[in-house]
VEXTORKE-789575 format. One record per residue (C-alpha): residue in one letter; z, x negated, y. Coordinates in steps of 0.05 Angstrom, whole numbers, padded with zeros to 5 digits, always signed. Layout:
<recs>
aZXY...
</recs>
This chain:
<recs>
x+00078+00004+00489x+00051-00063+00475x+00098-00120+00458x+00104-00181+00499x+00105-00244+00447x+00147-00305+00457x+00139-00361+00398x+00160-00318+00342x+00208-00276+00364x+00182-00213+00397x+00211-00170+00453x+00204-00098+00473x+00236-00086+00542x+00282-00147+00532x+00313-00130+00471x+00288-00176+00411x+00259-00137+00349x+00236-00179+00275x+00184-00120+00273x+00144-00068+00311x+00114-00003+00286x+00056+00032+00319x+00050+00114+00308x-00011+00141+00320x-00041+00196+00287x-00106+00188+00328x-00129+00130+00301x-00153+00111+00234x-00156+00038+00203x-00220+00020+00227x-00206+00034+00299x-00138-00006+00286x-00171-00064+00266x-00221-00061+00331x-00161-00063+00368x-00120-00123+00340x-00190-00153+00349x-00192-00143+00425x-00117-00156+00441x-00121-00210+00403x-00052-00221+00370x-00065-00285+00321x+00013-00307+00327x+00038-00246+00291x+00016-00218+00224x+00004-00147+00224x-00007-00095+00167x-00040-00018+00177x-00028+00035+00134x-00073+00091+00111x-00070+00119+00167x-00037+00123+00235x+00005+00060+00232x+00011-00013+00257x+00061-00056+00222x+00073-00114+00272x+00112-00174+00255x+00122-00245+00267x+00079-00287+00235x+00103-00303+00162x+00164-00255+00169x+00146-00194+00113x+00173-00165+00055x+00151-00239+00008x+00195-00275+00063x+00257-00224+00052x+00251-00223-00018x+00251-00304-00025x+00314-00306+00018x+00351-00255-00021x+00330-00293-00084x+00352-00357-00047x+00421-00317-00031x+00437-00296-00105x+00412-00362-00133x+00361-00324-00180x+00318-00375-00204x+00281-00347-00263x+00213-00317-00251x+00234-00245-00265x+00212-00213-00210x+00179-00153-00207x+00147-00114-00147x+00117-00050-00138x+00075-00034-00076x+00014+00014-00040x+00007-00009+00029x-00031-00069+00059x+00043-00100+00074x+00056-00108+00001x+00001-00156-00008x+00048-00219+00015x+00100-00192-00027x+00056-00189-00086x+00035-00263-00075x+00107-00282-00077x+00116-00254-00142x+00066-00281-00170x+00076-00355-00145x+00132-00343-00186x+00101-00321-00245x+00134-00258-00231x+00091-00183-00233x+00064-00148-00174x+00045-00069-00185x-00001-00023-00135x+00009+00043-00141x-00046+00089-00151x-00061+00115-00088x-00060+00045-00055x-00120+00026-00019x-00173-00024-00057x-00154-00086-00021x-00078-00070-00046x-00102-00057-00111x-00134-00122-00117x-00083-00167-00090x-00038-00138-00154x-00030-00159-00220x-00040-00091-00244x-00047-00016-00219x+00003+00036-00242x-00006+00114-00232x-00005+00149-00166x+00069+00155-00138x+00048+00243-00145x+00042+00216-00221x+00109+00177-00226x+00082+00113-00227x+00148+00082-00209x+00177+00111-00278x+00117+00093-00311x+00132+00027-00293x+00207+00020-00307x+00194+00064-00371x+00154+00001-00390x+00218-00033-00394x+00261+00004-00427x+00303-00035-00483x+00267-00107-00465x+00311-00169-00462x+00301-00222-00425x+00332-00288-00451x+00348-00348-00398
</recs>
């Protein structure tokens, strides 16, 4: 199925979706790429997984977006933000933590391009890198 697009709202058989995911375990990234290239959707942002996945969404809607407007919500306004991702959809979410001088982690197994959006690589998530991580942590205080 291939969504139609209206401003930035999308629709799938007239019901209206924030985000659209594409299964396909006969593709790989490259051919995914070909084919945002040839359909040409430049009014969405899109992310694809390792393999056999399109993350569709409206342009500057992702997980950075969400995370602002829950910040916004709570009224957290120090920079403590942490975030931990391994797919090419964390990459927005790791530049919003570190606009706000907050700390963006890759796991291990995270393609390249992940890994270098981060501000630093932890162990695979097979490893525990989450722990690893939060481990870290352990018995830090942070003073307002």
């Amino acid at each position: 199925i291939m969504p139609s697009l209206v401003g930035s709202e999308m629709c799938i058989r007239d019901s209206p979706v924030s985000r659209v995911v594409v299964l396909s375990p006969d593709h790989d990234v490259d051919q995914f790429l070909r084919l945002m290239d040839e359909v040409g959707l430049q009014s969405v942002s899109y992310a694809i997984g390792y393999t056999a996945w399109l993350d569709i969404g409206p342009k500057g809607i992702d997980k950075g977006h969400a995370l602002g407007q829950l910040r916004e919500h709570y009224q957290h306004t120090s920079n403590r933000v942490l975030v931990m991702g391994d797919g090419r959809n964390d990459i927005d979410m790791f530049r919003w933590a570190q606009n706000l001088g907050g700390h963006a982690f890759a796991m291990g197994q995270a393609p390249e391009e992940v890994k270098l959006a981060a501000s630093a690589v932890t162990a695979a998530v097979t490893e525990d890198g989450v722990a690893q991580v939060l481990k870290s942590l352990e018995g830090l205080e942070f003073f307002q």
